[in-house]
N, C-alpha and C positions, 0 to 999 in steps of 0.2 A: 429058286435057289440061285444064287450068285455065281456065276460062270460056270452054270453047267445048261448043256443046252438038251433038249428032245431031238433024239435020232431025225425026226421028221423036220426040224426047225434049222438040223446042223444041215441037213442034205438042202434043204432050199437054202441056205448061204451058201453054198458050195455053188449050186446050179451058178447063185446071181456072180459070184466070184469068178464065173469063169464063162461068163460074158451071154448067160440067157437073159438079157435084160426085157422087161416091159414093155412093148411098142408103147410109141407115145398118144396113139388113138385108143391103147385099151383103157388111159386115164381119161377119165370124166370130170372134168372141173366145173363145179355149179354151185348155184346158189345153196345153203342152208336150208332145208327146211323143218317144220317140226314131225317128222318120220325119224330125224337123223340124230333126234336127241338124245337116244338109249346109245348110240353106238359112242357120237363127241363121248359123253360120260364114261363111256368104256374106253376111248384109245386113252383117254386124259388118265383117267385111275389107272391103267398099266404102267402110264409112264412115270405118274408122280409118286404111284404108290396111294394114292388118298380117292376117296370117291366123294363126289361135289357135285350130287343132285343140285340142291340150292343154288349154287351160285351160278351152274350150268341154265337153272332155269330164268336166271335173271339178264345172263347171257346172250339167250336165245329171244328173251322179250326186249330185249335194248337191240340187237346185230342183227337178230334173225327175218327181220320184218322188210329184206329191199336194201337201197338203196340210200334211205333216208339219209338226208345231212353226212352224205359220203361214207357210212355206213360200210365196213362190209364183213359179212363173215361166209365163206365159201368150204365146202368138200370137195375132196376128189374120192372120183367113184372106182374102181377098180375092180374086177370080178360080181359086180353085182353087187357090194357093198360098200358102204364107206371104210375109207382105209385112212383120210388124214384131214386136217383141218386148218386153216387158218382167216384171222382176224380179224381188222384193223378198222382205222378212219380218217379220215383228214381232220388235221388239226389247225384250230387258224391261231398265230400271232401269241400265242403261249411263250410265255421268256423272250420274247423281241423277235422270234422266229417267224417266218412269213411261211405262209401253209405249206404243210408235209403233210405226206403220212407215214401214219405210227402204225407199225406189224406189233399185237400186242398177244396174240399167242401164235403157236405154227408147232401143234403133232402130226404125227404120223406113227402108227401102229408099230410096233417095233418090229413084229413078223416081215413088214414090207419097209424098210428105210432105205434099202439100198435098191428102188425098184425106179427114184428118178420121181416121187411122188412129191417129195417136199420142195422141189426145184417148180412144179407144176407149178403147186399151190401158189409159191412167192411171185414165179412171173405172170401169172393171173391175178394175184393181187398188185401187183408193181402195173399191170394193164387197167386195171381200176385206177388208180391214182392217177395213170397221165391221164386218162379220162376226163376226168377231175379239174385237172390243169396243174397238179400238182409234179415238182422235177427229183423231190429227196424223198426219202425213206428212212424212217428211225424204228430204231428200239428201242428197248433197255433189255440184258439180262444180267442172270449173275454172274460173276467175275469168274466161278468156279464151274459154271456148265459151260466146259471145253468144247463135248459134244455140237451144244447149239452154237456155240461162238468161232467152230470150226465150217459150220455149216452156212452161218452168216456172211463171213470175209473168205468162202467159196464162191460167193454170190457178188464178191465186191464191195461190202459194208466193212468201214471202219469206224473208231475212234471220233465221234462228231465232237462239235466247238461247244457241248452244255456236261457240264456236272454236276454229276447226281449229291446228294446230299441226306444227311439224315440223323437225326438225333433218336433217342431212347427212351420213350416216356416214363417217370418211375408210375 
């Protein structure tokens, strides 16, 4: 239900509100693996609302596998279970660009957002990247997810030099 919260849900925002925050060794930042694929499915359908077995599975078999061709997709572990996710890969030479990498999802549980988790995930994957040899990091989201686009330009990311584009097929 829309803005209404679990007694138990409203008291742990209170707790993090007023500065019980997560040490930063109780997150676990690591590779993907496939144990973690019921839970990705699960923080994803909380937050989008839609569950995407499929496409999570096709996910997991393109990202899930290493390191490959700069590859990455990583959890962070929290309490013993995963609590968030994110994506990406290095991109070469796409639109005149010389390689970046592209963060092409980043959940976190909604129970746990204000725990310092999604901050994990990005500077563990921005540590992939310089890895890499790569110095930028790109997106894309929607114009209208405030939330992620408030989280992103906390992080430093703006407005890059490429426009998106798109027409309507009938």
């Amino acid at each position: 239900m829309a803005g209404r919260r679990s007694p138990a849900r409203a008291a742990g925002t209170k707790a993090r509100r007023t500065g019980a925050a997560v040490p930063p060794d109780a997150v676990k930042v690591r590779r993907a693996k496939p144990d973690d694929f019921a839970a990705v499915v699960g923080i994803d359908a909380r937050v989008t609302g839609l569950a995407k077995p499929a496409y999570w599975q096709d996910v997991f078999r393109r990202y899930g596998r290493g390191a490959a061709a700069g590859r990455q997709f990583l959890v962070a572990e929290a309490g013993g279970k995963v609590a968030g996710f994110v994506i990406g890969e290095v991109r070469d030479w796409e639109f005149g660009s010389p390689p970046c990498g592209w963060v092409f999802g980043i959940d976190v549980d909604p129970d746990r957002r204000q725990d310092g988790i999604g901050s994990r995930l990005f500077e563990e994957i921005g540590r992939g990247f310089r890895q890499a040899g790569v110095t930028v990091i790109r997106t894309m989201l929607s114009r209208d997810n405030a939330l992620v686009l408030s989280f992103f330009r906390s992080h430093g990311m703006m407005a890059a030099p490429f426009i998106p584009l798109e027409i309507e097929l009938a």
